[in-house]
GUSE-336840 format. One record per residue (C-alpha): z, y, x. Coordinates in steps of 0.2 Angstrom, whole numbers, plus 5000, padded with zeros to 4 digits. Example, Ala and Ser with C-alpha at 12.3 -4.5 7.8 and 13.67 -1.06 7.14 Angstrom:
// residues 2
503949785062/503649955068/
END
This chain:
// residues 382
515550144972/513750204965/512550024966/510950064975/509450044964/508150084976/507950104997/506850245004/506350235021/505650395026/505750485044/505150665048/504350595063/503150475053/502350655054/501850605072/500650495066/499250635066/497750615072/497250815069/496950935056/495050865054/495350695051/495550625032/497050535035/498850605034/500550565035/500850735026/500250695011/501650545009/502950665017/502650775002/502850614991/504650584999/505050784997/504450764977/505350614974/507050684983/507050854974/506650724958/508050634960/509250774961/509750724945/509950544946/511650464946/512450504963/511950344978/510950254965/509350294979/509950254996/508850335010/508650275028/508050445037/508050385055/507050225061/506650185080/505150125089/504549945085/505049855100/503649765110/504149575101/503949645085/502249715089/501649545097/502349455080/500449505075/499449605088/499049555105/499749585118/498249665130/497849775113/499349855113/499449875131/497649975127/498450055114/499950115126/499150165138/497650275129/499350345121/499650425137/498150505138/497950705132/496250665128/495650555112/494950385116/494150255102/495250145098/493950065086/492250075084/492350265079/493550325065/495350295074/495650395090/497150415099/498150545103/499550575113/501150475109/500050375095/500950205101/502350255098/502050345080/501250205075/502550075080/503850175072/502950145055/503049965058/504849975063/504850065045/504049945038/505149775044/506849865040/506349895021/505949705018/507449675029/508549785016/507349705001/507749505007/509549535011/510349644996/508749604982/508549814979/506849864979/506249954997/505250094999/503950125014/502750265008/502450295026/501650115029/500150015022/498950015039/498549865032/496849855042/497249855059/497049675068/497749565079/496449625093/495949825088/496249975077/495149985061/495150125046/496450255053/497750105056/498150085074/499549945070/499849855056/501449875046/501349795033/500749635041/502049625054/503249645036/502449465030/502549385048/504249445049/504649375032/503649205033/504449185052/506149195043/505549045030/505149145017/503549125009/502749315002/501649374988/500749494995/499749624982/498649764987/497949894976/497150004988/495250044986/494849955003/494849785005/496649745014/495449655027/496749655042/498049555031/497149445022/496349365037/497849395046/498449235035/496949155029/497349005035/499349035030/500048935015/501649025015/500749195010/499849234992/498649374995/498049454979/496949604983/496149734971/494749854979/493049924978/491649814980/491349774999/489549814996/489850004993/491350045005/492350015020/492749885027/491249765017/492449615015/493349555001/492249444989/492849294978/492149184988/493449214998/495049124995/496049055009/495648925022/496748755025/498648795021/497848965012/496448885001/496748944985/497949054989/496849224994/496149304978/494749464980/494449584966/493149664970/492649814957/491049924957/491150114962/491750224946/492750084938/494450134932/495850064920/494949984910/494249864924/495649844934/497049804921/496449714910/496049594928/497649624933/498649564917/497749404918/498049354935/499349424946/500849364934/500149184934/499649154950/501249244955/502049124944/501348974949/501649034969/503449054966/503749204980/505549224990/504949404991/503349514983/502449644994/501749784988/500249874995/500250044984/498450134991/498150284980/496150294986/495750234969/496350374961/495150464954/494150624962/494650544979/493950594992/493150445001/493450304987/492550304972/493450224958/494450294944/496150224941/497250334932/499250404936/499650284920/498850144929/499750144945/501550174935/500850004924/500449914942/502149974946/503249904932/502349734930/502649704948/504249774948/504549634933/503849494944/505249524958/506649544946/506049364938/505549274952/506249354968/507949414962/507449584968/506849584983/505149684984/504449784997/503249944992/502250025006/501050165004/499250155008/497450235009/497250395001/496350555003/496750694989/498550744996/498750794976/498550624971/499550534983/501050654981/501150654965/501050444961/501950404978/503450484971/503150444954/503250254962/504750294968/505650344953/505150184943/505750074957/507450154955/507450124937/507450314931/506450374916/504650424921/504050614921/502850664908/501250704913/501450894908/503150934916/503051054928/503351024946/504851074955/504451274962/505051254979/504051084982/502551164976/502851304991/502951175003/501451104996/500651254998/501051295017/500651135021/498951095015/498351295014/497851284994/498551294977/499851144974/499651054956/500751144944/501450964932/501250804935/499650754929/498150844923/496850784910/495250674919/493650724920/492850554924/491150484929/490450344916/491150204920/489850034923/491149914921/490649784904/491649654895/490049574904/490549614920/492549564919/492049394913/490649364927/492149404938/493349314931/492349154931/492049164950/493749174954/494349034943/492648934951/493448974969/495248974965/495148814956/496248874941/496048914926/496649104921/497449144905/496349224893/496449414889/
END
């Protein structure tokens, strides 16, 4: 029998979550990151990428693992409603049947670090990531949050989580979610809270009793790129990952730092996100025997997040990596088409055009300092 190298978890009715044609964020653009990373895989050795393609409705205890239990009554019942109502302070309506869309994501979300923790395969969530919904409210298109109810999940079943975000926003719903936990590393990689959504994340910000020292911000300024955000992330995610000593790694894989996003404003490359990708994949093989959870994320150029979802997905199976100038599969690039009414990319990856970057050797050791000042540890040099 084939061995599974990877688990997908992708359902057609994470499409549901859709708050209309207008609104910047889609679950369309991570479908087309499933439908590339399928019609990749055609080729791949037969059952080495197992796919769960039918996930139910998060049950109500699940839900109330993090959220409370009047918000989602609010949430359920404005899901009834055919017309929109806030269910923030003005950029995450309703719709009809959004309890439910949303809940299926987090359902989503628990059975992939389920399948993670029990066979040690990496799981795949492209779907998830609403990692800035709270206990009480919606916040930043995320009505609940997946990928918090994942580490709850996990740390309620004695297993203590390394949880690492690479979106462009500050994963604000989950790190406070466990600020005070002990049992959850938070490292989180995003654009300075001064310039963007949601205006948290600094590193003075590091954990509070259990969690002191275990809740590390990497704020970077708008128009960084690679050469900030690596160089940062060689230095600490392997040692303070190391020195936590995770049963299980978590994944945060926001593709709103890409560059030419469209509400984000750094610059990370496609060959960025695939090193992100491997190191961390590393990390769980070392020191989690496997198990590692990916979840999807903030993005906004449906171009983007397709093509680095998937590619994602085919370095968690272990498969050799597209080059940047091989073309896309004709049929996907149809679908791309009818759904998103312009031209789909023709190959992987195109050449950059990128904005100067502010980011100074300066600047990475001014950063640096401040998080070993806070953390109270030393970082290994460059």
């Amino acid at each position: 029998m084939p061995i599974v190298r990877e688990h997908v978890v992708w359902s057609d009715h994470f499409l549901d979550y859709d708050f209309g044609p207008h609104h910047p964020f889609t679950e369309r653009s991570r479908g087309l990151a499933a439908r590339l990373l399928e019609a990749t895989l055609e080729d791949a050795p037969a059952g080495s990428v197992g796919w769960a393609r039918s996930v139910r409705v998060a049950p109500r205890p699940t839900l109330e693992s993090f959220h409370q239990p009047d918000y989602l009554e609010f949430v359920e019942n404005a899901s009834g409603l055919a017309k929109q109502v806030l269910l923030d302070s003005g950029d995450t309506p309703s719709f009809p049947g959004c309890y439910e869309a949303a809940a299926r994501i987090v359902q989503g979300a628990v059975d992939a670090l389920d399948f993670t923790v029990e066979n040690g395969v990496p799981a795949f969530h492209p779907g998830g990531g609403l990692h800035h919904a709270h206990p009480d409210r919606a916040s930043g298109f995320c009505i609940f949050n997946d990928v918090a109810i994942a580490v709850a999940h996990a740390v309620r079943n004695g297993h203590r989580v390394a949880y690492i975000d690479v979106d462009a926003h500050h994963g604000d719903g989950v790190m406070y979610g466990f600020y005070d936990s002990g049992q959850v590393l938070d490292i989180d990689f995003h654009q300075d809270g001064r310039t963007l959504f949601p205006g948290t994340g600094f590193p003075h910000e590091v954990g509070r009793g259990d969690g002191a020292g275990l809740k590390a911000n990497v704020p970077l300024p708008p128009y960084a790129g690679d050469e900030a955000m690596l160089p940062i992330f060689r230095r600490i995610v392997p040692a303070l990952v190391r020195h936590f000593r995770p049963d299980v790694i978590v994944l945060q894989h926001g593709v709103d730092g890409h560059y030419g996003d469209e509400i984000a404003h750094l610059q990370y490359s496609p060959a960025a996100y695939a090193e992100v990708d491997r190191a961390v994949l590393a990390l769980s093989r070392e020191i989690t025997h496997g198990r590692l959870l990916v979840t999807g994320g903030g993005g906004y150029r449906a171009e983007s997040v397709s093509r680095v979802l998937a590619r994602t997905g085919i370095i968690l199976a272990g498969l050799p990596e597209p080059a940047n100038e091989a073309p896309l599969p004709e049929a996907w690039r149809k679908e791309f088409t009818a759904t998103f009414r312009r031209d789909a990319p023709t190959v992987w990856s195109e050449p950059a055009i990128l904005e100067p970057s502010p980011w100074t050797e300066a600047a990475e050791k001014n950063l640096v300092g401040q998080l070993e000042t806070n953390l109270g540890e030393r970082l290994p040099a460059p």
